[in-house]
N, C-alpha and C positions, 0 to 999 in steps of 0.2 A: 619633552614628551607631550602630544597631544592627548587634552583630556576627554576621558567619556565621562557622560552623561547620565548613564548607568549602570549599574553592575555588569561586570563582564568577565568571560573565562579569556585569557591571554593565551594563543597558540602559539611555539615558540616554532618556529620550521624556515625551512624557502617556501617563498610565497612568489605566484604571477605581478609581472613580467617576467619573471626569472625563469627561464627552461629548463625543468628540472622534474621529475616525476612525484615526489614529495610534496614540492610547491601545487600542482595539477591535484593531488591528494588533501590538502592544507583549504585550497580555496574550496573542491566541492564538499569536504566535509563540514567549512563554515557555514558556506553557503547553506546549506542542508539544516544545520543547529537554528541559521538565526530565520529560513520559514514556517521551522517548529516550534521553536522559542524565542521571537526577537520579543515580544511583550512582555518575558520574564528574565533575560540575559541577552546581553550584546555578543557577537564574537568580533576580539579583535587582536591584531599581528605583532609579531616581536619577529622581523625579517630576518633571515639570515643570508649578507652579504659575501661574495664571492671572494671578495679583496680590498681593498680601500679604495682600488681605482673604479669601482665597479657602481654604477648609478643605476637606481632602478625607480620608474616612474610608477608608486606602490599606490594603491586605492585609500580610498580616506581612512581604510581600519585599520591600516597599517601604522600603531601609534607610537613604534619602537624599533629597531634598526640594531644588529651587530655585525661587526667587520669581523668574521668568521678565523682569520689568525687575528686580532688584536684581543688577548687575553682582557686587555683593560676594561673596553667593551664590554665583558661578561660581568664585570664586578661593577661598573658604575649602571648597567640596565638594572641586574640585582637590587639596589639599593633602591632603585627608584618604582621597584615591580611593590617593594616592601613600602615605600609612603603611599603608595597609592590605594585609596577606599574602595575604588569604585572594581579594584581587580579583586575577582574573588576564588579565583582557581588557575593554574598553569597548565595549561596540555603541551610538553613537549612531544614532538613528531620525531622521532628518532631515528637516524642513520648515520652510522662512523662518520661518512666522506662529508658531510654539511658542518662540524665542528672540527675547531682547530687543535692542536697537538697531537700526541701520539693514540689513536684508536679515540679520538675527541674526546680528550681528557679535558680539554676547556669548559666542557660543561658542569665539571664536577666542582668548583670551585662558585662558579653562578646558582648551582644546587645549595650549597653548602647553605651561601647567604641567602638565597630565599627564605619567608617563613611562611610564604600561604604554599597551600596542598599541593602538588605537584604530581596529576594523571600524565606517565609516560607510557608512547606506542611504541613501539619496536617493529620496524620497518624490514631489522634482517634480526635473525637471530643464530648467532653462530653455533653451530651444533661441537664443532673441534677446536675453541678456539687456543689461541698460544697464552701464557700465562697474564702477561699484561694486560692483552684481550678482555678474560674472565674477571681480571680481579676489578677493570675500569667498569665495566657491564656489571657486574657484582655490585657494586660503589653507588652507581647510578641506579640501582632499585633496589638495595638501603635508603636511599634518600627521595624514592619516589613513594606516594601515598599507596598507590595502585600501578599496576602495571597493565597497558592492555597489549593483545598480540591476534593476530588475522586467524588462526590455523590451531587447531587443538594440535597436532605435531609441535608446534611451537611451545605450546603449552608447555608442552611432555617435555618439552628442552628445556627450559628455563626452568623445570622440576627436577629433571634428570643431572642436567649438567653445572645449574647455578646453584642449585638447593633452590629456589624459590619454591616457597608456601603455596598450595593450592588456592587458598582463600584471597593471595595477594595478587593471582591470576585474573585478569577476565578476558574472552573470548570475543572479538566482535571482527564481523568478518570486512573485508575491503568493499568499499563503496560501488554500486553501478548505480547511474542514471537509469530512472524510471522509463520503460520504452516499450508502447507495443507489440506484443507479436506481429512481426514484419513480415510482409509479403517480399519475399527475394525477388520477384519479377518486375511487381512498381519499382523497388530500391534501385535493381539497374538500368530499368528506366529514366528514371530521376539521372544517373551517373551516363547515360548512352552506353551502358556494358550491355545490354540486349544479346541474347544467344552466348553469351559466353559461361563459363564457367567460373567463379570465380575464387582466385586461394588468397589470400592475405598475411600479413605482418605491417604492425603497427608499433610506431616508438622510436624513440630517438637513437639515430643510426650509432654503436661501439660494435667493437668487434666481438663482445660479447651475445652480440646479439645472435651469432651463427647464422647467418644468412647465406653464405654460400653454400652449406648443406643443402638447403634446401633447392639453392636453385641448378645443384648438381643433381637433383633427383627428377628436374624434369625430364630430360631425353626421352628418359621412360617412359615416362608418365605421357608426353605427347603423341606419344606412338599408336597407342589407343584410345587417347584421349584430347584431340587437335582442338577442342573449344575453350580450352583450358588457360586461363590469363592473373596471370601471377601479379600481385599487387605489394609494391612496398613503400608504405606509409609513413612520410614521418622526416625531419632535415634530421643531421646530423648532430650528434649532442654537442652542445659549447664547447666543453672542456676538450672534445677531442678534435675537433675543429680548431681553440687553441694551438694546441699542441702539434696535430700534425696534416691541420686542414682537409680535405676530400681525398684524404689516399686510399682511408678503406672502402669510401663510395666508389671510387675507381678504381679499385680492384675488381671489385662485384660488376661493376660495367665490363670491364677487361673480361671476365669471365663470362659476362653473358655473351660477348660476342666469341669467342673461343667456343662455345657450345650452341653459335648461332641461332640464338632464341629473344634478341633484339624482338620479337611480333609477340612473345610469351610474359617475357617479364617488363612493367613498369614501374618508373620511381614517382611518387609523389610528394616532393622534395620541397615540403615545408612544415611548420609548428603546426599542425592540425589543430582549428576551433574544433569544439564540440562538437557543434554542429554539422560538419565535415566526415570526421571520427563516425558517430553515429551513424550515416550514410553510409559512408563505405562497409562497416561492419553490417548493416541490413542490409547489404549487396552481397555480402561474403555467404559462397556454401561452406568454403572449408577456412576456417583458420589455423596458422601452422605456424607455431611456437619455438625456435630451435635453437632456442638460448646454451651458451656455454657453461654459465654457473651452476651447479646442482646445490649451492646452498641457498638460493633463489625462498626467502620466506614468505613471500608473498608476490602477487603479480596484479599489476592493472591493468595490465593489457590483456591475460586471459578472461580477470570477471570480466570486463568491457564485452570481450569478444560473448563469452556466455550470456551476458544479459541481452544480443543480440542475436540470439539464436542459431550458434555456431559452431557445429560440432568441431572439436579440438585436435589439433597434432602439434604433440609438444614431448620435448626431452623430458625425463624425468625429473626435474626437479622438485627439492620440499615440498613448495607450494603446488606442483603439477599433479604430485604423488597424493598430496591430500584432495584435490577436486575433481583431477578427469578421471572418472572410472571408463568402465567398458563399454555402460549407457551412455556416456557423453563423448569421447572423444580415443585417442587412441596415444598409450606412449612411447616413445622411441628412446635411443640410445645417443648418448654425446657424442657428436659430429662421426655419426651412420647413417652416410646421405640414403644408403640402399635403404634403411627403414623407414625414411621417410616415403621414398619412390614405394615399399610394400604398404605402407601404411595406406597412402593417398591411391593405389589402385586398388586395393579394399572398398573403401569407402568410394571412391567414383561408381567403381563398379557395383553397388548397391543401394540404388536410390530410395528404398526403403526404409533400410535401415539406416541411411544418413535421413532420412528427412524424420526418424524419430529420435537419432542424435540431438536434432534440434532441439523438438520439445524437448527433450530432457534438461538440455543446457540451460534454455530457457528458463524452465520451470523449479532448476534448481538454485538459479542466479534472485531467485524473487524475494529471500529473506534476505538479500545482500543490498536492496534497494537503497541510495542516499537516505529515503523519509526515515524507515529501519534503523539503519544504522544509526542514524542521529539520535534515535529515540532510546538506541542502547549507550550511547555516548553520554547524554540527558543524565537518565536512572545513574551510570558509575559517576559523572559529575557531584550529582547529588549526594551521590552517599558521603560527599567531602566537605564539600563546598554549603551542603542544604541549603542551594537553591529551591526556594517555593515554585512549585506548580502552578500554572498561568490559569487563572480563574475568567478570564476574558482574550481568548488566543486568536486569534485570526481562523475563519474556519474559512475551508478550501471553496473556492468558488464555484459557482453551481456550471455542471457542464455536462450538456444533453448528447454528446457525441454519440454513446453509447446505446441509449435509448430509443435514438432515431436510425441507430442502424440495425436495433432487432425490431423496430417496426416496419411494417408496407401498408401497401393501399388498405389492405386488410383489417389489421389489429398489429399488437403487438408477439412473437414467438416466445414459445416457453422457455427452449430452454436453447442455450449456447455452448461450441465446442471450442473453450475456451473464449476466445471473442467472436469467434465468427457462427453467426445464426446456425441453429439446427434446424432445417426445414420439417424435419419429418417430425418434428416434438407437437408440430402444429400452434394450436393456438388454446391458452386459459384464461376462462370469464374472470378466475381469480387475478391473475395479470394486468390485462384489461382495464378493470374494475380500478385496482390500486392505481392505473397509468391514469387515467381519468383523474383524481382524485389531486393526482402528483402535477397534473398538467391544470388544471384547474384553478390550484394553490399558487402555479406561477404566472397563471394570466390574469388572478386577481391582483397581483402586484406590480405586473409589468406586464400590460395588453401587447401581445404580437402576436403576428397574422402565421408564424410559425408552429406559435402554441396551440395559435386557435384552431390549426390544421390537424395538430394530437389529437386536441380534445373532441374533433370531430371524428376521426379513426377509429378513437377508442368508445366514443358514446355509440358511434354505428355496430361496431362490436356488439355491444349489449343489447342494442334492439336486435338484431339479425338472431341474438340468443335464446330471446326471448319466447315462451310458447302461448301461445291462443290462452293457455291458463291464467297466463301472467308470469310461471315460473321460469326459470333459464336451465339450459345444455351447458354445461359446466366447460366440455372439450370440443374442439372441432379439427379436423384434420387440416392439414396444410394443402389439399385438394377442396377446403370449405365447404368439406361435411362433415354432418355430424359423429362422432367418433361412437358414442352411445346415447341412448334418451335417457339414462338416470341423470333424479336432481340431486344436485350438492346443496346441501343447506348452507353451508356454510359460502358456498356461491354466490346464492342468493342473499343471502346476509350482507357480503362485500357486495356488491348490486346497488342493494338497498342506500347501503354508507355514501357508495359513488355518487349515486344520481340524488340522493337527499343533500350532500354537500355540495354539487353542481347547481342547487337549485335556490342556495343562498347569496349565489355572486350574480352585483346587482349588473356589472359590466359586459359579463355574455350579450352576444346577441341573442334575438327572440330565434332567430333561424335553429340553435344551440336548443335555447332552454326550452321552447314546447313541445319539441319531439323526446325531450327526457321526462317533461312532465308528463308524457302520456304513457309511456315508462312507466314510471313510476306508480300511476292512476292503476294501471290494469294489473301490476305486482301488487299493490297495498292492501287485496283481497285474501293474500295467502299467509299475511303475518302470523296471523295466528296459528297456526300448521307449526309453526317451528317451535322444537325440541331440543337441539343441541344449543348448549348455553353460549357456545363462540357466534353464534350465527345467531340468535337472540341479542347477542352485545353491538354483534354486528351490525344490525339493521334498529337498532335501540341508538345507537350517533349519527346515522343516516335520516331515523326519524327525527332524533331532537333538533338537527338540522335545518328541516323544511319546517320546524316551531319556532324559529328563533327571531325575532324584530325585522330580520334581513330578509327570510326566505321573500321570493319570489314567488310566491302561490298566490299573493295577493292578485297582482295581475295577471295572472295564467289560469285562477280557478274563478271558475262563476259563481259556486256557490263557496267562496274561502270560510268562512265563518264555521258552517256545516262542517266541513271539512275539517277543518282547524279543529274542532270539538273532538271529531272522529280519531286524527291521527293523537289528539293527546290522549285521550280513553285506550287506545293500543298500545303506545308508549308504556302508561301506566301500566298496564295488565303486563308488561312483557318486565317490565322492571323490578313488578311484582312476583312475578313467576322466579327471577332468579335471586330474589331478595330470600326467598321458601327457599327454594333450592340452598343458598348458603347458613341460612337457619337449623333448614334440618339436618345437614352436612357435617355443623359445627356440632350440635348437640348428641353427636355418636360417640359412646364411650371411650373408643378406640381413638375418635380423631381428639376429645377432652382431653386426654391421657397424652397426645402427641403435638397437644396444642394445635392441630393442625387445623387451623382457622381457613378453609378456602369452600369452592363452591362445589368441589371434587373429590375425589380420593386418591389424586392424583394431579402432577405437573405436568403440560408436555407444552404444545403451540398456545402463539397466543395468549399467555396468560394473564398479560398485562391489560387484555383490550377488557375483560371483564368488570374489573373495578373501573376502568375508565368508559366505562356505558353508566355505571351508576355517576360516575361524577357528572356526565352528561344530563342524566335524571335527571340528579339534582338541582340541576340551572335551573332546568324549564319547567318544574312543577316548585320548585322550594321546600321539596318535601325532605328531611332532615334525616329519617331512615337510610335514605339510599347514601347520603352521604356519612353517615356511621357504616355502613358493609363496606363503600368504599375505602375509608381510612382503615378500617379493622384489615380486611382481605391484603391492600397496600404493606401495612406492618405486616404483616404474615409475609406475603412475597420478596419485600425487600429485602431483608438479612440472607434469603435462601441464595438470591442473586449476586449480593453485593455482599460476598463471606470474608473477599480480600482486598484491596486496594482500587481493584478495576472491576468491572460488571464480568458477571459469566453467567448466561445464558442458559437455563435446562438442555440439556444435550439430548440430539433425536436417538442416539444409541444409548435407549433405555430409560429415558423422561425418566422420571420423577413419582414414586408411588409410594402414599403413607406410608407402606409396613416395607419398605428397602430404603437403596439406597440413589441418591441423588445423580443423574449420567453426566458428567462436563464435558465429552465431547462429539465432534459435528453439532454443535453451536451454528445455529442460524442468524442469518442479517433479521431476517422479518421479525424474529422474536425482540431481538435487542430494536430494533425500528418502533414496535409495538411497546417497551417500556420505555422511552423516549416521549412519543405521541403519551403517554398515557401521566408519564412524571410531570411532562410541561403544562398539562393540562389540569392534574391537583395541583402545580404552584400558579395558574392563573386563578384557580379558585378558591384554596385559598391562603394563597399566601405567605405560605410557608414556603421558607428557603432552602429546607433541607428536600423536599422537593425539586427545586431548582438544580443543587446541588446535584443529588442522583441523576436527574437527566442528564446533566453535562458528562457525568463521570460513565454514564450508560453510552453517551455519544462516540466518545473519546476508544470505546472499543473497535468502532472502526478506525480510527487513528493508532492503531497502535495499542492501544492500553489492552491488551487481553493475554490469557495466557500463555500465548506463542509469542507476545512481544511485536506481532507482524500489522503491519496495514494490512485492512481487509477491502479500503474503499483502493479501488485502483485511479491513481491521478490522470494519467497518461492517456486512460480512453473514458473515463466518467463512468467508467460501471463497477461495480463489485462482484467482489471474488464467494465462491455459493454457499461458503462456512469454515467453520476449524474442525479441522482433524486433530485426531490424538498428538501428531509431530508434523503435520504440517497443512497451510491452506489447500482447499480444493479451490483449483484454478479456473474453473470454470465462469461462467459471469451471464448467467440467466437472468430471464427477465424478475423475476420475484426478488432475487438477492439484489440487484441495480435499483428497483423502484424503492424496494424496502429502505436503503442507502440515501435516496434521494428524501422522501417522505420525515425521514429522522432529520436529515440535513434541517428539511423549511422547518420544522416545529423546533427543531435547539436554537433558531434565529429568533424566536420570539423573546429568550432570555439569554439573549447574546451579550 
């Protein structure tokens, strides 16, 4: 046995090069654990061979090996799964046909002698099965710690039909690669499918797969629908290839040409890369599923097809029956090629409602993502194994795809349908403002001529916003007029922050920084106008900004000194103002009585950025005040936010009011962004780790930690999704929720 190096969970399955669906299941679900946790656990292989004769060229994590009929095999890997320290949990991947004896009883005796915790999946779950069947399944989770299974129907069987325990259940659905909403036209572009239609099946060719149903249902189907190009993916599986080599593939050829549609249907007649896969599924309008087994407990080939935006035609099977509804796809009957031919002229013939099949599919494949899944794989790990949570994890790398495609010449657009720009949302100084900001931070650390392109977009933005008075137009249309002339204070505030923190990076050019300093000169007149405490905090970091060692006022102001004086006498006064504001706040009998330490009588936006203006104070004056409201307000907010394991956020359906109760959801990025910025910046000052700590554990809610369990930051195109809902993300990915996403990213790198 090859030794790791450190802790690691043992998956015991078929693993690549082996062709096998399992194995394709095995590697991306490792895959997936060790980008989310390689810093806290390894994943590594306990292969399951096909035969003795059977050689497979396995990757380095492949640190074990069983010859699938040699019983022996299962007892001497056992014994060596048990010396080993560095193994600290077993995931067996389960399915009868990959263990040897009757219904793969061989596993039960390798179960027996293990003694670390043993998480099995159940790949099938028989709902009828014959007595041997139940009592082997039975056997084998007795002796698993946990049981997981794809499909609450599965649930409901291994409750119904084994006895198992609810409690000994958990739910985690089949993996899909993280992918874009695809443009179906680039995709068969990319393929030269141009003008055609396209239907699919994917997967390694048996005759389970019912393939000729389907391709008995074109005739029809071409009749009024001549663009129509039937697509099947995938060689033939090993074992049947063994056994009776390309008879069934030539059968399906023999029939296609008996229904002369040789120009309709193609093979593409090899082990499909991922990357392959992917393609062709972002090519696919319709997928059609016409599988023979109805106890079918799961499918990879459908999420696949789902998380590529595909509305579905599939027999009913278990797993079909629990995910395609009537929004997503449509079900047929076992080998009814006619239902399939009614199905698929339903759907041709209403491109509407096929093309909101799609979303659907899509948008319901989102919780089933790899990062997801790994992260529910993680948590039931844990509860066994307690694995420690990675206190130094790898964070996702910074990636502007996103950002640069809801900006133009313009500014940045507000809001997004789904990923793709809404024109008509037009354009927000608040946007803007944070993009500057975001853009700013990365060309302080890495100058390019691409950044410095943002940060000229968005600095134009805000002069163009700006009025004669010095104030700013909050909204402008996407025809770049003004939508109204009311001012947003809290506009102006984010204004403030932007071009105050632009005016500290020594690396700008002058071309950059004096047209913001005059910005800035001709707003600095209004500071004191503001009233709203977010927009007082706001413009209170903006100013301590252009006070700090670094600002740049030195060479851009003629008179700095004068000046200098000026902006810290405003500062004061404004830090003053909400120093009273949280004095007189606290000392209301009502808020005594509810402890309710804040500057308000109420939670909602932003509440983080408040004590983080006083921590700013405090730098730049040394005054010792602001940094007591700071820590006091800090205690007060953090227990509210951090009540369980993971951050939760004030929720906009119904903030947060003294005399009620707390709202948890529609949960904002910008809020959690805002306690991030605000934790990393009382542990730079001072010191405190428990600081540190919070931030990370406030970061980590876009990774997953919240309480939909979901990623919020999307990997695949660098933007974020616009909040949580009560049961699930809003898919959306506007410009506020992506910067917000970005902004947290650079500030949790400072205590990386």
């Amino acid at each position: 046995m090859k030794r790791s190096k450190h802790p690691c969970v043992l998956y015991v399955g078929t693993f690549p090069p082996r062709e096998c669906g399992i194995a394709t299941f095995t590697q991306d679900l490792t895959n997936a654990m060790d980008k989310g946790f390689n810093s806290t656990i390894k994943s590594r292989i306990l292969a399951m061979n096909s035969g003795s004769t059977a050689i497979y060229n396995y990757p380095h994590k492949t640190i074990m090996q069983i010859n699938q009929d040699e019983i022996e095999d299962y007892l001497l890997r056992a014994k060596e799964i048990n010396k080993s320290n560095d193994i600290k949990l077993v995931s067996i991947q389960h399915e009868y046909g990959i263990f040897g004896g009757e219904w793969g009883n061989y596993l039960l005796p390798f179960m027996e002698i293990v003694k670390k915790p043993i998480i099995t999946t159940f790949h099938t779950v028989l709902p009828k099965p014959d007595k041997q069947a139940k009592q082997i399944t039975r056997t084998i989770i007795e002796k698993s710690s946990n049981v997981v299974v794809m499909t609450h129907s599965a649930a409901e069987t291994l409750r119904q039909i084994y006895g198992v325990k609810k409690t000994k259940i958990c739910v985690i659905p089949h993996g899909v690669h993280h992918v874009a909403f695809p443009s179906k036209s680039k995709a068969k572009k990319k393929l030269n499918l141009q003008g055609k239609t396209i239907l699919s099946t994917f997967g390694m060719l048996n005759r389970d797969k019912g393939l000729e149903y389907a391709i008995r249902a074109l005739p029809e189907v071409i009749k009024k629908f001549p663009d129509v190009q039937y697509l099947i993916l995938g060689a033939t599986h090993p074992l049947v290839r063994k056994y009776e080599g390309e008879k069934y593939r030539n059968g399906l050829k023999k029939l296609i040409s008996e229904l002369k549609l040789e120009n309709y249907v193609k093979f593409y007649d090899k082990y499909l890369t991922l990357e392959e896969l992917i393609d062709f599924l972002k090519a696919t309008d319709i997928y059609i599923s016409p599988t023979l087994n109805p106890l079918q407990a799961v499918s990879g080939t459908l999420s696949y097809a789902l998380s590529c935006a595909c509305p579905i035609i599939s027999t009913a099977t278990q797993y079909a029956k629990d995910t395609i509804t009537p929004e997503r796809g449509i079900l047929v009957g076992f080998k009814k090629h006619k239902d399939i031919a009614r199905a698929l002229l339903l759907m041709l013939g209403d491109k509407k409602a096929r093309n909101e099949m799609k979303k659907n599919a899509y948008f319901h494949s989102r919780h089933m993502t790899w990062q997801n899944v790994a992260l529910s794989y993680f948590k039931t790990f844990n509860n066994f194994a307690k694995i420690v949570p990675r206190e130094k994890g790898k964070l996702p790398p910074i990636n502007l795809n996103h950002i640069k495609n809801l900006t133009d010449e313009f500014g940045i657009i507000q809001f997004a349908s789904h990923t793709k720009p809404d024109l008509n949302s037009g354009y927000c100084l608040d946007d803007n403002a944070r993009a500057l900001i975001a853009a700013v931070r990365l060309y302080q650390d890495k100058p390019m001529t691409n950044t410095l392109d943002l940060i000229t977009t968005y600095l134009k933005f805000i002069k163009f916003s700006q009025r004669a008075s010095g104030e700013f137009i909050s909204f402008v249309s996407r025809y770049k007029t003004i939508i109204n002339k009311s001012v947003s204070e809290d506009s102006f505030g984010r204004a403030i922050w932007a071009i105050g923190y632009l005016l500290t990076i020594e690396n700008l050019p002058d071309s950059v920084k004096k047209p913001a300093y005059a910005v800035f000169k001709k707003a600095k007149g209004n500071l004191g106008k503001l009233s709203s405490p977010r927009a007082i905090a706001f413009a209170i970091i903006g100013l301590a900004h252009t006070l700090e060692p670094a600002s740049n006022l030195k060479s851009l102001s003629k008179s700095y000194l004068e000046e200098n004086e000026s902006s810290l006498k405003q500062l004061k006064k404004m830090a003053d103002k909400l120093v009273r504001r949280y004095e007189q706040q606290i000392a209301k009998p009502k808020n005594i009585a509810k402890k309710w330490f804040w500057f308000e009588d109420y939670l909602t936006y932003s509440n983080f950025k408040l004590p983080e203006s006083m921590l700013h104070a405090f730098a730049i004056t040394g005054d010792k005040r602001y940094l007591k409201v700071a820590e006091s307000a800090l205690k007060f907010l953090t227990p509210v936010n951090f009540e369980k394991d993971y951050f939760s956020a004030i929720g906009q359906n119904g903030w947060y009011f003294c005399d009620g109760k707390r709202a948890y959801f529609d949960q904002q990025p910008e809020d959690t962004s805002s306690a991030v910025e605000a934790l990393v910046r009382a542990y730079e000052i001072t010191k405190n780790k428990d600081y540190a700590r919070q931030a990370k554990i406030a970061f980590d809610w876009f990774l997953g930690k919240n309480y939909l369990n979901q990623m919020v930051y999307d990997e695949a195109t660098g933007g974020c999704y616009d909040g949580l809902g009560k049961y699930s993300l809003n898919f959306n990915q506007g410009a506020e929720s992506t910067i917000s996403y970005l902004l947290a990213r650079l500030a949790i790198e400072k205590i990386k």
